[in-house]
N, C-alpha and C positions, 0 to 999 in steps of 0.2 A: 480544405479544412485547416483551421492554424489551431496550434495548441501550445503557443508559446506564453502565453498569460492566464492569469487565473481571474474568475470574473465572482462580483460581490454578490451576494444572497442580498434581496431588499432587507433592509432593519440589522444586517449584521456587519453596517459599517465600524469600525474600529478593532474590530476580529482579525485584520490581515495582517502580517508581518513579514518580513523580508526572512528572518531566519528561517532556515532550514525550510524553506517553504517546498513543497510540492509541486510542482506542475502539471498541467495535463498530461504532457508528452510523456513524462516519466512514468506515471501511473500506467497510463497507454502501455508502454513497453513495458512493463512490470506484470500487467494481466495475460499482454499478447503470447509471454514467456508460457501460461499457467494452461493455454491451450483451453479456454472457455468454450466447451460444447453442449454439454448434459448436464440439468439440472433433476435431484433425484426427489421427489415428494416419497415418506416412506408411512404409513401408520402404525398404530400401535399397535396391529395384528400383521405385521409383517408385508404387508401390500405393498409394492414402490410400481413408481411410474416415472421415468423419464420424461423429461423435457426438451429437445434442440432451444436451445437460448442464443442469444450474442448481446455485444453490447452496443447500444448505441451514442458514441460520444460527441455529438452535436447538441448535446444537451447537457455538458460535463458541466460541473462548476467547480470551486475550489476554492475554502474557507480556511482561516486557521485561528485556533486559540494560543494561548502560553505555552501549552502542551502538546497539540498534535495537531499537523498539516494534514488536510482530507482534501481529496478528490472521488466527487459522486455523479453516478451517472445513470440514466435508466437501460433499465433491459428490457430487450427482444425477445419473445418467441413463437413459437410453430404451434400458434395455439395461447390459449388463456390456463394461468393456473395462478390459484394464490390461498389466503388462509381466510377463515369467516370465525367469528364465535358461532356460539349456539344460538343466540338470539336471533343474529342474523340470517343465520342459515334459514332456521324456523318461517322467520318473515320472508326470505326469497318462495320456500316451498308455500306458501300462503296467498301471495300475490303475484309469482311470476317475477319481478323486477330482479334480474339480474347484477343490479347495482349494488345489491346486498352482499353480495358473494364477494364483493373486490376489496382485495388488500392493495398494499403500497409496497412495491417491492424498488428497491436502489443496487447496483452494486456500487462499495463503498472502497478505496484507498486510502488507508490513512500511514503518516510518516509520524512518528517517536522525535517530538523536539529534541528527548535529553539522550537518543544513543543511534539517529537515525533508521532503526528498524521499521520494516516497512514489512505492513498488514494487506490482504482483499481480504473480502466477505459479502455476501451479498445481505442486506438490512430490508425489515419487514413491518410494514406496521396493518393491525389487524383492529379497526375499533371496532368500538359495541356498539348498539341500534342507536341509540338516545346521540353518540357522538358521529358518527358518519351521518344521519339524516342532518344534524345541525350542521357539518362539515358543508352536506350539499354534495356529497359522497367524492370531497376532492383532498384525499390526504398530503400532497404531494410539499405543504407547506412546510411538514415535517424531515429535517433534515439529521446528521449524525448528531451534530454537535446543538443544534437546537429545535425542543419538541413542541407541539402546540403546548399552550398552556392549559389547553380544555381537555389535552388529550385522554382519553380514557377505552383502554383495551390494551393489546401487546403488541411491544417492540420484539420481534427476532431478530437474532442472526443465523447465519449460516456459512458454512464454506463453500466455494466456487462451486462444487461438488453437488453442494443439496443437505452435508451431514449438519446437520442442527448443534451449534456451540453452546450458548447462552441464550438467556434474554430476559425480560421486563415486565410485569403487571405495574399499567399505569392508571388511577384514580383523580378524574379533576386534576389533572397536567402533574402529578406526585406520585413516586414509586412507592407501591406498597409492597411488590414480594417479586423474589425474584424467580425467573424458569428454568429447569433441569428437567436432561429427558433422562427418564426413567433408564436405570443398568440393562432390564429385561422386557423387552414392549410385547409383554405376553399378558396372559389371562391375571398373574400372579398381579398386573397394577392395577385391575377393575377391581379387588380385591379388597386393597387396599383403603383407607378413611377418604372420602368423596372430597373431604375439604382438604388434602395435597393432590388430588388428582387434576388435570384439564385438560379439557379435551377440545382441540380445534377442528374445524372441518378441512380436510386440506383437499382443494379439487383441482379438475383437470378437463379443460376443452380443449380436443382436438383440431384443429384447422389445418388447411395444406397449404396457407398461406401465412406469412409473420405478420402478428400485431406488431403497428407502428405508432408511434404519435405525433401530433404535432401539435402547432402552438395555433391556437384560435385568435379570432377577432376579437375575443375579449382579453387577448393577452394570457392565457389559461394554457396548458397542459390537459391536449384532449387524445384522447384512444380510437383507434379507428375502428368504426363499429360493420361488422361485416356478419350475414349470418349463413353465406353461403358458403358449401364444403367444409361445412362444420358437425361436428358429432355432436351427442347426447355428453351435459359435463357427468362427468364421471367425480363419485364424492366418495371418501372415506376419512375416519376420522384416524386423527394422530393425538396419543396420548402423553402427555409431559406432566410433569411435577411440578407443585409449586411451592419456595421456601420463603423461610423468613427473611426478611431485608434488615439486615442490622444497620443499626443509627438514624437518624431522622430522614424525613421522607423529603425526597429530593427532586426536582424537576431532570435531572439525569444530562445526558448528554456526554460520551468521551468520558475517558478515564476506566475509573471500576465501577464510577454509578453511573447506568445508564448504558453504556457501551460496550463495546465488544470486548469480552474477555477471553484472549487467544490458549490455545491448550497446548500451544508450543512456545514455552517460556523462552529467554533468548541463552544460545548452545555459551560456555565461558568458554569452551576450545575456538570460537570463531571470533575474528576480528569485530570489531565498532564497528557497524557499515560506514563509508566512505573513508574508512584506514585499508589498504594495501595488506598490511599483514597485521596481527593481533599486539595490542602493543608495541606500535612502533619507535623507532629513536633513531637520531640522525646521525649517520657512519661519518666517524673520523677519516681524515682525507690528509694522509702524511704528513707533512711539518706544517699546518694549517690546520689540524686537527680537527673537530667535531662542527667548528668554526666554517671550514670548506666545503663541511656537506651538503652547505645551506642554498640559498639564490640569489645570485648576485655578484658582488667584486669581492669573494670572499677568498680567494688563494693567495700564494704567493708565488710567483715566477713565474711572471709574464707582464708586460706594456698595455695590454688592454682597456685599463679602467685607468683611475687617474692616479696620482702618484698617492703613494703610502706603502705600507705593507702588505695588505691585500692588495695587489694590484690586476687580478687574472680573476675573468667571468666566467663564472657556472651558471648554466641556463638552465639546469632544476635543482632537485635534490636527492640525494644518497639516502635511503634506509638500507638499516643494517638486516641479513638475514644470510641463515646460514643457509651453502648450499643447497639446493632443491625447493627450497621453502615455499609453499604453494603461494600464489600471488594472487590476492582477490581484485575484482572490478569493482573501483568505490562508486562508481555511478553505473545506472542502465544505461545504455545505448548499441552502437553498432561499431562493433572490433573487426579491424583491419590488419592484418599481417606484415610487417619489413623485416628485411637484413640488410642492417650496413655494417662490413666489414673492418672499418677504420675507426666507427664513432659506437655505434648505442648496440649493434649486433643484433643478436635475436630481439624484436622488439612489437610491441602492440601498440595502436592507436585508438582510444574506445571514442568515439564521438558523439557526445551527449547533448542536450538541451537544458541547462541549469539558468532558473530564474531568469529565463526568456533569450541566455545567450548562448550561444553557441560553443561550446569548448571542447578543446580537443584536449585528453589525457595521456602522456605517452609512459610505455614501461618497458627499460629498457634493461641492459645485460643478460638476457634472460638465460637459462640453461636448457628450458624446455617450452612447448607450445602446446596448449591443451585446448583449443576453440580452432573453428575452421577460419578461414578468410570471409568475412563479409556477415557473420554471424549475429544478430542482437544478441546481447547480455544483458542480465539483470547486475541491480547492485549484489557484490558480494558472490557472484561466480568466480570461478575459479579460473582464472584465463592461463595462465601459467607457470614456471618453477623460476627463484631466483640464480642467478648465475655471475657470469666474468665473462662473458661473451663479447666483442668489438673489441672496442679500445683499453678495456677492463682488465682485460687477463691479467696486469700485475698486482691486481689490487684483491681485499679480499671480496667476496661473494655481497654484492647488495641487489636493490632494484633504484633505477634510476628513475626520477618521474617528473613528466618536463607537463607543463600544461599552456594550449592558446588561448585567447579568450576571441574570436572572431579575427581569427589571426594572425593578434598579435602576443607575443611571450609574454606572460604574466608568474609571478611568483606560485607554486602551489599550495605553500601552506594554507591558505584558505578554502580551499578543497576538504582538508583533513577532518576527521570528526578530532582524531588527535591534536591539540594546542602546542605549538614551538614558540620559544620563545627566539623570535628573528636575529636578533644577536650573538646569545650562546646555542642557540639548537635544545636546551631544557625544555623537558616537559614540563610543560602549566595546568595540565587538568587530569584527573580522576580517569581510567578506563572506563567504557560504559557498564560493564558487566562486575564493576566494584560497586557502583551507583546504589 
């Protein structure tokens, strides 16, 4: 399986962009981190039922707007479950057809153009009779960032988990109100004015085998249909709220309209994801000053590079931090442990897969080691403390950060969500968490 590139959605050519793009592989490491097992269906009478899930990413794709790089993929499980309105549900118990009862479920990664924060959730879409029989009962066209425009029923989300975040009432491909589950999923919401109340069916078939899909002769996303070693679905309803939609009605998609709206805003104690430490800036480096901490022939006293002032090459760059300073992973990948006593000291290699290359990140002087050998990270773990370690001890306390690209040594600042300016080491841009 390659998951080096990201492949185009039919019709949402000119959507892709090279910035801050997503990859499979990274979203991959991103969820493999989150331990996807159990998904929880719960009602509004306190009922829950677990799901074994997985995911399957032979089916990944990955889109991007102005705003946010997404990776979507479909899920696995030990059994059928998903959401129906009441119309549908009505017409499955009517006629038998089981085809009424299917929602559209995705799990969804999306990456924050403007501070690289990076989201899962698992994304749901639930139509009404009038639109899944028109569909031909094949939602699957509907993706994060763009909806049918017939659509009409609701978009959820959820967390990996199963807990219910947000989500959408959609009208003729137009949001008219949005969903909130109720503080108390007791008797106190049936209580309540009918018209903020809704009620989905949320069901569940047992099997002792995983539903799988694959892609048909007609080029289609089909479900494997099996009725053996399977239980009776098991139905109960889940009660949510429904609110006003302020400002005009919107085909949705990404953002705040339409999309997933996270309940963990992002922390201002933690770095930009793909910055090292939280507001970083480039350590002065002796009579070479701020100038030396950069990449390149930026020192002085040494034959190295060509003649001038600078004449002595530094193969990364110095940030400054004081003592102990915890040292984040600005990419996911797989961290590697060394010690060299003469050059970098305590030091990490994390090696990731960014926009289909291969690069390796190094951090070096470290004072402390907080991950094992051979361990995947996510972006923004905590891999270690800054220090003076190897060749560093006279100097004061930084993290050194060398990066390869398939290789060979390349500059890092392009790594950073932080902007330097290459010449003086100035920062050029705004912290994400000012934004």
């Amino acid at each position: 399986m390659c998951f080096n590139g990201c492949e185009k959605y039919p019709g949402d050519e000119g959507l892709l962009s090279e910035k801050s793009e997503l990859t499979i592989e990274e979203a991959k490491a991103f969820v493999d981190n989150q331990n996807l097992l159990l998904f929880s269906l719960k009602s509004g009478d306190s009922q829950e039922h677990k799901i074994n899930i997985r995911t399957n990413w032979d089916f990944a794709k990955c889109i991007n707007n102005e705003k946010v790089s997404v990776v979507e993929t479909l899920i696995e499980s030990m059994g059928r479950f998903g959401f129906a309105t009441p119309e549908c549900f009505e017409e499955w118990k009517a006629s038998g057809d089981k085809a009424y009862l299917y929602s559209m479920s995705k799990l969804v990664v999306i990456k924050l153009k403007k501070t690289n924060q990076m989201y899962s959730f698992i994304m749901t879409v639930a139509g009404d009779k009038q639109y899944v029989e028109g569909k031909h009962f094949d939602l699957y066209g509907n993706t994060y960032l763009k909806r049918d425009k017939n659509l009409s029923g609701y978009v959820l989300f959820h967390n990996l988990d199963g807990k219910f975040v947000n989500g959408w009432v959609y009208c003729d491909g137009q949001i008219t109100n949005t969903v909130i589950e109720p503080e108390n999923l007791d008797m106190q919401v049936r209580l309540k004015s009918a018209l903020n109340v809704l009620s989905l069916n949320q069901w569940y078939e047992e099997c002792e085998f995983w539903i799988t899909y694959y892609i048909g002769s007609d080029g289609n996303i089909h479900i494997t249909e099996y009725t053996e070693s399977c239980r009776d679905i098991l139905v109960f309803l889940g009660y949510y709220e429904t609110g006003d939609f302020e400002g005009e009605p919107t085909d949705g998609g990404g953002g705040t309209s339409g999309g997933y709206t996270p309940n963990n805003p992002i922390d201002p104690n933690l770095p930009c994801s793909n910055d090292p430490i939280k507001n970083p800036t480039i350590a002065s480096s002796g009579p070479s000053g701020q100038h030396g901490g950069l990449f390149g022939c930026v020192r002085q006293g040494d034959n190295d590079c060509s003649e001038g002032v600078y004449n002595k090459f530094h193969g990364g760059i110095d940030i400054s931090a004081d003592y102990g300073t915890d040292i984040y992973s600005m990419y996911s990948g797989t961290a590697k442990i060394h010690y060299e006593p003469g050059g970098l000291g305590n030091y990490i290699i994390v090696s990731s897969s960014i926009n289909g290359q291969s690069v390796w990140i190094y951090y070096g002087h470290l004072s402390a080691i907080n991950i094992s050998n051979n361990q995947l990270v996510n972006c923004g773990t905590i891999i270690g403390r800054s220090g003076n370690s190897g060749n560093a001890g006279s100097t004061t306390p930084h993290v050194h950060i060398q990066t390869f690209v398939n290789g060979t040594r390349v500059s890092p600042l392009q790594y950073f969500y932080t902007q330097f300016d290459p010449n003086t080491g100035s920062v050029l841009n705004d912290p994400c968490n000012s934004l």
